[in-house]
C-alpha positions in Angstrom: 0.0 0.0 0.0 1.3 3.1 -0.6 0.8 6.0 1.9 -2.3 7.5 -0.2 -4.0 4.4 0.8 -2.6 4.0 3.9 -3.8 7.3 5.3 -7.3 7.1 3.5 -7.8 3.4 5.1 -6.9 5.1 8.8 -9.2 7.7 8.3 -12.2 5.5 7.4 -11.1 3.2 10.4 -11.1 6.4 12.3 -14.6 7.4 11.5 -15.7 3.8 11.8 -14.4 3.5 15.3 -16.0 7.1 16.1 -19.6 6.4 14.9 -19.3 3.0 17.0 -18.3 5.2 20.1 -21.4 7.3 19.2 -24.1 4.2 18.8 -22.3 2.8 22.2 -23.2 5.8 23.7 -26.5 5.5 22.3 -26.7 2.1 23.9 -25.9 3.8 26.8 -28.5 6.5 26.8 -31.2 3.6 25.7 -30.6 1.8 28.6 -30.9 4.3 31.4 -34.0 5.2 28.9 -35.5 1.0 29.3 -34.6 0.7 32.5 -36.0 3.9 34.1 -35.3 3.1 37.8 -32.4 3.5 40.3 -30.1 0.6 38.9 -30.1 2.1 35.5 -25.9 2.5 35.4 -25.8 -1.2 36.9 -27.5 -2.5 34.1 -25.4 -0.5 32.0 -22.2 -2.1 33.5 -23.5 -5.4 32.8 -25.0 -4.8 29.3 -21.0 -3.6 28.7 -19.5 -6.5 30.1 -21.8 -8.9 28.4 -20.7 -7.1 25.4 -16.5 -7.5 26.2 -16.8 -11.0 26.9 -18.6 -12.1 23.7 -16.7 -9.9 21.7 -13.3 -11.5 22.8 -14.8 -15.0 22.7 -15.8 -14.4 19.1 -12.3 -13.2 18.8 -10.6 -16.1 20.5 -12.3 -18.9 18.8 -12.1 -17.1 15.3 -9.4 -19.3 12.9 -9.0 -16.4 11.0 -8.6 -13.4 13.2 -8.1 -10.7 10.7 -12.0 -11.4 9.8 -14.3 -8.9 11.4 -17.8 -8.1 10.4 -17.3 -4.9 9.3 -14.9 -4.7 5.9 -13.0 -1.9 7.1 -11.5 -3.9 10.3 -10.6 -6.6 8.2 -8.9 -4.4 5.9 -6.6 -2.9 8.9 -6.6 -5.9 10.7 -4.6 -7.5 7.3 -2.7 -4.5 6.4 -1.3 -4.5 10.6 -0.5 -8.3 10.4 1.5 -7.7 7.4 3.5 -5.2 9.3 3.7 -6.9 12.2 4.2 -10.5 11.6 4.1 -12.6 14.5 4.1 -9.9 16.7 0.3 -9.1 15.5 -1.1 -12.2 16.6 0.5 -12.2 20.5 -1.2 -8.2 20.4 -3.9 -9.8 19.7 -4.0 -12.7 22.5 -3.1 -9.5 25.4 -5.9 -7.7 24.1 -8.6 -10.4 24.1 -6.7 -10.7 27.9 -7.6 -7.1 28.7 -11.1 -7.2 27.0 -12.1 -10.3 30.1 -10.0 -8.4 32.9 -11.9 -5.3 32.1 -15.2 -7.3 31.7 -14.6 -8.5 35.2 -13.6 -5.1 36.1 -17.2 -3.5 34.7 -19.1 -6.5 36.4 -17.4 -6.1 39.6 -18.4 -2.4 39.2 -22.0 -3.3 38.4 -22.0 -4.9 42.0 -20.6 -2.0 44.3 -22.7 1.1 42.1 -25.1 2.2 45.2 -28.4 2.9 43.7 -29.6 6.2 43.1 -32.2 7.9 44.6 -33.5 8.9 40.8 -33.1 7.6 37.3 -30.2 8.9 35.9 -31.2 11.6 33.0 -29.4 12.9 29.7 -27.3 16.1 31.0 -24.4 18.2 31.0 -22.3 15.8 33.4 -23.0 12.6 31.0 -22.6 15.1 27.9 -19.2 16.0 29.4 -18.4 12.7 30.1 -18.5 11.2 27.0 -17.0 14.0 25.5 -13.8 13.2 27.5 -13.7 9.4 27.2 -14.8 10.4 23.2 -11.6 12.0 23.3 -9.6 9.9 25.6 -10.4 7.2 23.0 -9.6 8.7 19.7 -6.0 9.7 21.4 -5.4 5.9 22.2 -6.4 4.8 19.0 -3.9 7.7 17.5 -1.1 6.4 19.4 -1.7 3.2 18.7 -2.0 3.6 14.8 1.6 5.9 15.1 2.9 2.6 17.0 1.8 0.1 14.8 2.6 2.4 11.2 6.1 2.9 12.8 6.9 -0.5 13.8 10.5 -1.9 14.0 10.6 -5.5 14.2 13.0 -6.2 17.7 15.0 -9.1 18.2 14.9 -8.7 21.8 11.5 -9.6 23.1 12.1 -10.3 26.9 10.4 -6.8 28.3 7.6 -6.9 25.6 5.5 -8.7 27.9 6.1 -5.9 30.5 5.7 -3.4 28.1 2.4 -5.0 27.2 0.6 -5.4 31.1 2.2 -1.7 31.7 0.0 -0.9 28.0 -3.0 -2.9 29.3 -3.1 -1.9 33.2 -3.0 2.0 31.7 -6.3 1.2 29.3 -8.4 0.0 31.9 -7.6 2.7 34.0 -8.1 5.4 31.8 -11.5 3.6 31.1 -12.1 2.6 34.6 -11.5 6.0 35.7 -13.5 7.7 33.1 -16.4 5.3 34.0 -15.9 5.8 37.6 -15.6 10.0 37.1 -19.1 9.6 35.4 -20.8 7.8 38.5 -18.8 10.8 40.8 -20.2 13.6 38.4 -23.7 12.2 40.2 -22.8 12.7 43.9 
């Protein structure tokens, strides 16, 4: 691919990844909206986990796992595995890792949220809230894309597995926190 392609494939990946953040949040907004009583944001956590955990089973037990159902991620999926090699397929294995830790991190969250004393409703706090994990989100992905466009096979792998929990540990937290900074936001 030359870099033409290259950049016009990221930024329909980009805007792929940003309307799924959108319909996620709709999700979100849908469920407080079904469930209108106090355990709205604990059904939430579940309905997210549920979602994490077939996702990366899907992903685990695929043969093929630069298939995805939606062309585009098949597209980057090949175009990083050619880049990567080897390497592509154990980022692959931590991530479905991270996807069930952080599954059992939202479900662990969906039994300590105390209930609220009202249903929670579509306003400025939420708004500002997904605006920041919106754009806490978009600067992952862009470091991730620089990491993988700008990879350099090592030789030396020994502290890639450090490398990787240090990569994972920071995700969940950022997601964790932003999670947990939207459930503050109502106190």
């Amino acid at each position: 691919m030359d870099q033409l392609e290259i950049k016009r494939m990221r930024l329909i990946e980009l805007l792929t990844l940003n309307a799924l953040y959108i319909f996620l949040f709709g999700l979100f907004v849908l469920t407080n909206i079904i469930w209108l009583n106090t355990n709205s944001l604990k059904h939430t956590f579940i309905v997210t986990a549920i979602i994490l955990i077939i996702h990366s089973t899907v992903r685990l037990l695929q043969r093929d796992k630069t298939v995805s159902i939606i062309p585009i991620f098949t597209t980057v999926r090949k175009f990083e595995r050619g880049i990567m090699g080897d390497d592509w397929d154990q980022e692959q294995k931590k991530a479905i890792v991270g996807n069930y830790f952080t599954a059992g991190l939202f479900l662990l969250q969906s039994s300590i949220v105390p209930p609220f004393q009202e249903p929670l409703t579509l306003e400025k706090e939420i708004l500002a809230s997904f605006f920041i994990l919106f754009v806490i989100l978009n600067i992952l992905q862009f470091f991730r894309v620089r990491k993988i466009d700008n990879y350099v096979p090592k030789n030396n792998t020994t502290n890639s597995g450090n490398n990787a929990f240090i990569l994972i540990f920071a995700s969940i937290m950022i997601m964790y926190g932003a999670f947990a900074g939207m459930l503050l936001l109502f106190f």
